[in-house]
C-alpha angles and dihedrals in degrees: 000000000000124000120220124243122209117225123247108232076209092060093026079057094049100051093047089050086050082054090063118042132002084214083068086066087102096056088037098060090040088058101048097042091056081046090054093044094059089059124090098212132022086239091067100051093045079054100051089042084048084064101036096058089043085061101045083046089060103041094036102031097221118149093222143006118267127256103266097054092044087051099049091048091049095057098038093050089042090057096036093055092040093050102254114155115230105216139033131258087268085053095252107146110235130248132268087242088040091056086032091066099035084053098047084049094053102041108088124231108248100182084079123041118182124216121221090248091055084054104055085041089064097050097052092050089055095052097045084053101051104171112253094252094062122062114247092212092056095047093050090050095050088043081052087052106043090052086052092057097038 
């Protein structure tokens, strides 16, 4: 059984803006992020664009949505699923290039996955190879305390 989801005339707003023009992208990402903050989980508001986009296909039969819009959904979903908070401590909602960055910082690189044993290789490179301006001794002794109190 599927329930039904109504569609958000924010959102429904946003997606036909997207249809005419790609200059609206920046409306259309302020719309649909105020439209992802007011939803307690990321699958709730999938679900609320999902319907959304099956309504602009039908009324506007178009095949898919528009760049703007499947941008916008991209980088709020992403940083809702990964944590990211939407707005700043003042409640202003962040920018695309803002959630784009912390994003990229969060996401891991998986072309390289690193082993326990490289890791604590490269530790203990990096601590066999202390740069000339700290002293070697000092940082020994803060890496030894940290792991006793670890």
């Amino acid at each position: 059984m599927t329930t039904k989801v109504d569609v958000s005339p924010k959102l429904y707003e946003a997606a036909t803006e997207s249809l005419v023009s790609d200059s609206s992208a920046v409306s259309t990402f302020e719309k649909m992020i105020s439209v992802g903050y007011s939803h307690s989980t990321v699958g709730t508001f999938i679900d609320e664009l999902k319907a959304t986009e099956k309504q602009i296909k039908q009324d506007f039969e178009v095949g898919s949505m528009p760049g703007p819009w499947r941008s916008s959904k991209s980088v709020i979903t992403s940083a809702m699923k990964l944590g990211i908070g939407l707005c700043d401590t003042n409640g202003s909602f962040y920018g695309k290039t803002y959630l784009q960055n912390k994003i990229k910082e969060m996401k891991t690189d998986t072309s390289e996955l690193i082993t326990t044993e490289k890791y604590v290789s490269k530790i203990c490179s990096l601590l066999h190879n202390v740069p000339d301006h700290l002293d070697a001794k000092v940082v020994g002794e803060e890496v030894h305390k940290f792991l006793m109190g670890a």
